[in-house]
SETI-507873 format. One line per field, with one value per residue (C-alpha): x, y, z. Coordinates in nm, 4 decimals, padded with zeros to 6 digits. Example, Ala and Ser with C-alpha at 12.3 -4.5 7.8 and 13.67 -1.06 7.14 Angstrom:
<sites>
px: (01.2300,01.3670)
py: (-00.4500,-00.1060)
pz: (00.7800,00.7140)
</sites>
This chain:
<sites>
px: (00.0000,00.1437,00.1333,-00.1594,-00.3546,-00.2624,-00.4006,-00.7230,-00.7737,-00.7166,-00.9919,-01.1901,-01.1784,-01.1885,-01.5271,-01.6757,-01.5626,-01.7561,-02.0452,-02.0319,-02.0045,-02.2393,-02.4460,-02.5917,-02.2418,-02.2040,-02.5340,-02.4632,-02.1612,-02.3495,-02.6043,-02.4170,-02.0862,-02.1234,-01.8111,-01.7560,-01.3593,-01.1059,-00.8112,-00.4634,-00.1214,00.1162,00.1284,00.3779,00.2681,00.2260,-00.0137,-00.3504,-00.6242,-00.9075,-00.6890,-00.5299,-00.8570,-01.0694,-01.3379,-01.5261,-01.4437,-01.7138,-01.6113,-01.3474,-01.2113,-00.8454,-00.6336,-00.2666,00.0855,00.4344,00.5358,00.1563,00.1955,-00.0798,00.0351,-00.1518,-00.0995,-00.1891,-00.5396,-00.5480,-00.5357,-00.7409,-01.0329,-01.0343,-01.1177,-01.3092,-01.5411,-01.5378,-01.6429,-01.8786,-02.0604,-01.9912,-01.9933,-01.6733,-01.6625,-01.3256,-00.9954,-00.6897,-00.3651,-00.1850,00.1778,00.4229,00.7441,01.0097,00.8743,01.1503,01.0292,01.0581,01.4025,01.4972,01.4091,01.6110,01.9597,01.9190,01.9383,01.8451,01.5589,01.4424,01.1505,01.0382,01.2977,01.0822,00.7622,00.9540,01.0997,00.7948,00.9331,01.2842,01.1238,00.9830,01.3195,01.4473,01.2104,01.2361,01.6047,01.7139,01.4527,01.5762,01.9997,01.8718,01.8332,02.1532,02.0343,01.9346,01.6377,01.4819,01.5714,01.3711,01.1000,01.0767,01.0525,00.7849,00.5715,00.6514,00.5757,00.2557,00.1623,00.2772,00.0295,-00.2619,-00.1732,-00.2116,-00.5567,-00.6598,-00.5963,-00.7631,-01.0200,-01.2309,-01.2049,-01.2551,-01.5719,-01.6616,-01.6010,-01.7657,-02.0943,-02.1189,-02.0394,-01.9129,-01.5930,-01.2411,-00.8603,-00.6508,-00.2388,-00.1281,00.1444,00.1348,00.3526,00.4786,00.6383,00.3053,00.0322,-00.0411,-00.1506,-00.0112,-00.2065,00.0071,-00.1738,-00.2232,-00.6845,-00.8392,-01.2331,-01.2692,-01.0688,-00.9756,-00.8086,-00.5420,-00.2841,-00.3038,-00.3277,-00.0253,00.1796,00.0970,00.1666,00.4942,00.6024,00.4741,00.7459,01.0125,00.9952,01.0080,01.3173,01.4442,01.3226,01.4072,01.1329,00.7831,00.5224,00.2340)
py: (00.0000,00.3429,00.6781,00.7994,00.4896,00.4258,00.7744,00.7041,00.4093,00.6215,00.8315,00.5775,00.4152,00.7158,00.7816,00.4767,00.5013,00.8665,00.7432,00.4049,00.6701,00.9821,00.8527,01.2301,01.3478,01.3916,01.5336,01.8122,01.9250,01.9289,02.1869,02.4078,02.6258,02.8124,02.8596,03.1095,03.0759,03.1973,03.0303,03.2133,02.9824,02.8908,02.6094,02.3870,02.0347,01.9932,02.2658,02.1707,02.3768,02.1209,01.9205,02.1196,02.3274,01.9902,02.1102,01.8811,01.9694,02.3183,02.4473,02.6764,02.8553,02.8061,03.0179,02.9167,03.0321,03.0479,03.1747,03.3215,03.6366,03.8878,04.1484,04.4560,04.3695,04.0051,04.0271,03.6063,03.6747,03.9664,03.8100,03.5217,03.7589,03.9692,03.6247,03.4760,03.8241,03.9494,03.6435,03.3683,03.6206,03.4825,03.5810,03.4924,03.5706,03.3297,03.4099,03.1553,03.1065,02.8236,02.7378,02.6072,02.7903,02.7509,03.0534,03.2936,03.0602,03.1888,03.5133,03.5436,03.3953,03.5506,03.1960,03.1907,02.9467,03.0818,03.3151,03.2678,03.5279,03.7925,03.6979,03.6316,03.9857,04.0419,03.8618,03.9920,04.3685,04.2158,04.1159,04.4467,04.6545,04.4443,04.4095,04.5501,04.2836,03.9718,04.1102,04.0584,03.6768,03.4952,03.1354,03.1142,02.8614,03.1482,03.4086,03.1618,03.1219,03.5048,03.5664,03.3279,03.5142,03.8210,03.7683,03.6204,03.9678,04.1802,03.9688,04.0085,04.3593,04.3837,04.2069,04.4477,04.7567,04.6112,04.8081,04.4828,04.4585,04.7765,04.7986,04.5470,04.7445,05.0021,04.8517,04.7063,04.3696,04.0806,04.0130,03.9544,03.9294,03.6960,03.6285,03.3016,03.0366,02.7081,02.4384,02.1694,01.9975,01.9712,02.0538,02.3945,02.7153,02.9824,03.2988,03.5984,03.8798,04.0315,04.0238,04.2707,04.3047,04.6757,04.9749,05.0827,04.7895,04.7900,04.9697,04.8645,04.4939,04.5158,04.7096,04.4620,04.1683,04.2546,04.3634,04.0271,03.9080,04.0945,03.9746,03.6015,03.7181,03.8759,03.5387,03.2586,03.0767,03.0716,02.9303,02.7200)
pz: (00.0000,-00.0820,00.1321,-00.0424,-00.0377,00.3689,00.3950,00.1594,00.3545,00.6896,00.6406,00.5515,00.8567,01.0565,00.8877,00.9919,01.3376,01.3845,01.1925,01.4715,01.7277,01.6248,01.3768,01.3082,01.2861,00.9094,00.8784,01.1257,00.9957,00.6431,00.7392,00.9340,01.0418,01.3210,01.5347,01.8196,01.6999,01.4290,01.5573,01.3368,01.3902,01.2828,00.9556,01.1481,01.1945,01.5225,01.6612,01.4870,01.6033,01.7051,01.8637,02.1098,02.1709,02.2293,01.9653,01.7065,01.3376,01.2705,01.6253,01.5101,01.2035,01.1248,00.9259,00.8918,00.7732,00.8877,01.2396,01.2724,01.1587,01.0644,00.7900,00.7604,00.3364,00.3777,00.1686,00.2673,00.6156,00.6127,00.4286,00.6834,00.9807,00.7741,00.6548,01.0158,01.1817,00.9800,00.8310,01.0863,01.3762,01.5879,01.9538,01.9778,01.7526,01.9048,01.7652,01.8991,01.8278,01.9976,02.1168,01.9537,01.6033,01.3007,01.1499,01.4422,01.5068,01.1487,01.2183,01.5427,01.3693,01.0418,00.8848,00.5108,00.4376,00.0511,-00.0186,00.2734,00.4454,00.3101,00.4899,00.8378,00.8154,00.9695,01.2681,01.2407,01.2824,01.6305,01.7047,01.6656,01.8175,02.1187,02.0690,02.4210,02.5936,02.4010,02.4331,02.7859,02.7928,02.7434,02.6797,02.3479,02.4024,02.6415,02.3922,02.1529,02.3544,02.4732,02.0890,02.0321,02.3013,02.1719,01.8304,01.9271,02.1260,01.8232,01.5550,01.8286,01.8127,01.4452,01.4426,01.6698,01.4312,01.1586,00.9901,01.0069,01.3973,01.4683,01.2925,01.5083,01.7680,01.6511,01.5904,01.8745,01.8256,02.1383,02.0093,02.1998,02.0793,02.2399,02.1927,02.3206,02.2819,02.2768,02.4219,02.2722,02.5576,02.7604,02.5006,02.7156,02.5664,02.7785,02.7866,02.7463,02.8931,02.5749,02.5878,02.4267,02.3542,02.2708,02.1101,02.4689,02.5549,02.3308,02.4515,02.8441,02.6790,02.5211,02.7943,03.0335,02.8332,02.7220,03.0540,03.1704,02.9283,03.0828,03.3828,03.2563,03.0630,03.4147,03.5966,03.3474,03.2853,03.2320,03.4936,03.3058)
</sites>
């Protein structure tokens, strides 16, 4: 059996054991889409969305792309939270980056990885404006890690300023921002502080949360 037929016959299987198990599975997830979720990560492998959250597939809306970031020119991105908050009226917006991220690693060293480089110079301007905070931590798995946080605090940032969101806001509508990071190690999302569910909030959000990111710098480490 080849890759693609194991995988064929993967699915298959996995259908029949939801159909055993729900029989009125399938036919929900037909007729309807209604999550309270746009979940924006990263692409790599190992954070999928519905798994980490616990939710059944139609619980959340994923949008995906190296090292999470949210460009204020990314029309892909930008149509994703425009579609999720306007037509399927998400109460939640999770940018959720993680540890031990090879793009924001990329970005941190300089490495050269292709076309690519271009996008994460979106990262490497994180790097720089925080470049006092990260010169700070001499381990380079911390300084790693503190970038990864960061990163994911900038991106919730940038959702925030969206013309889209702050419609939102503007109208009147329940939504919330949220920057987290996950953990590979433990399969923990850490919240970072960084909460925001009206035009007010921003900038207090975003004070606090990077200072909370100092002081892990300062303290080494990171309590779940």
């Amino acid at each position: 059996m080849t890759d693609i037929e194991s995988l064929l016959q993967r699915n298959r299987d996995w259908a029949e054991r939801v159909r055993r198990d729900d029989p009125d599975f399938f036919h929900r997830l037909e007729n309807q889409q209604t999550p309270k979720y746009l979940w924006i990560g990263c692409s790599d492998s190992r954070v999928p969305a519905n798994q980490i959250l616990g939710l059944d597939p139609g619980e959340v809306f994923v949008h995906r792309n190296i090292a999470n970031v949210l460009s204020h020119g990314d029309l892909n991105a930008l149509s994703v939270i425009q579609f999720a908050v306007d037509v399927l009226k998400v109460e939640h917006i999770l940018l959720v980056g993680h540890y031990g991220c090879g793009g924001v690693h990329a970005a941190m060293t300089g490495a050269r990885v292709g076309l690519v480089d271009n996008w994460l110079r979106h990262v490497g301007d994180i790097a720089h404006k925080h470049a006092d905070l990260l010169a700070s931590v001499e381990d380079p798995a911390m300084r790693h890690a503190r970038l990864c946080e960061l990163n994911a605090v900038e991106q919730a940032l940038n959702i925030c300023k969206t013309t889209v969101i702050r419609a939102a806001w503007t109208r009147g509508q329940p939504l919330a921002i949220h920057g987290w990071v996950y953990a590979l190690g433990d399969g923990q999302v850490r919240e970072l502080g960084m909460d925001v569910a009206k035009y007010e909030d921003i900038g207090p959000a975003y004070e606090r949360a990077v200072a909370d990111i100092k002081r892990v710098a300062a303290q080494g480490r990171r309590d779940a």
